[in-house]
C-alpha positions, 0 to 999 in steps of 0.5 A: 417138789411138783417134779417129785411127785410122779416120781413117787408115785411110780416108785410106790406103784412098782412096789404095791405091784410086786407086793400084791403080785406076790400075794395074790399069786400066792393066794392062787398057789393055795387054791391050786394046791386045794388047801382045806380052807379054799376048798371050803370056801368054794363049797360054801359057795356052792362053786365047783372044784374047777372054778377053785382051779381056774381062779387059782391059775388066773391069780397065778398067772396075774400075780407073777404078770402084775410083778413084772414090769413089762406085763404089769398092766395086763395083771392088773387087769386080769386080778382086778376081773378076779376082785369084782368076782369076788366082791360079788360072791361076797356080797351075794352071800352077805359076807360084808366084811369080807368085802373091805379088804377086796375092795381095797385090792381091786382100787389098789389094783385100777390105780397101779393100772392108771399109772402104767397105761401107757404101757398098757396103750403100747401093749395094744398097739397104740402109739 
């Protein structure tokens, strides 16, 4: 059972990558395509329209980058700086519930991190 476990553990990190690459790249798709409601939140911010356009290419970018195996670690850096902006524009415009569901994908985001780092130290030229 012991030697199970990594075993899973990959497996389900390769699929909560792909799901959340898909996800979150698509979520950047609507930003892009400046949906109504995505341009209204940024307004309600007080963000400009380029910030809606550059998260929007970095959540692209991240997405299909997190759902390729080879690059994984690299997306899931680049989504999870993306989830700490937008923990803080939540909680500096007191929208607490909101915060939930980006702390939940920023934690998802550090453990699939955790479980390919050493892909990651590869990526960085290490051994």
């Amino acid at each position: 059972m012991a030697a199970l476990l990594p075993l899973i553990e990959r497996r389900w990190s390769r699929v909560v990558a792909v799901l959340l690459g898909l996800a979150l790249g698509a979520g950047g798709a609507t930003k892009l395509a400046s949906q109504s409601t995505q341009v209204t939140h940024f307004i309600g911010w007080g963000l400009p329209h380029w910030f809606l356009m550059l998260v929007g290419t970095f959540e692209v970018i991240g997405g299909v980058l997190l759902a390729l195996p080879a690059s994984r670690p690299v997306g899931s850096l680049i989504l999870g700086t993306i989830m700490v902006g937008a923990l803080w524009t939540h909680v500096a415009h007191a929208e607490w519930v909101e915060t939930a569901p980006v702390v939940l994908v920023f934690v998802l985001l550090m453990a699939i991190f955790r479980s390919t780092r050493a892909r990651a130290i590869r990526l960085l030229g290490g051994a």
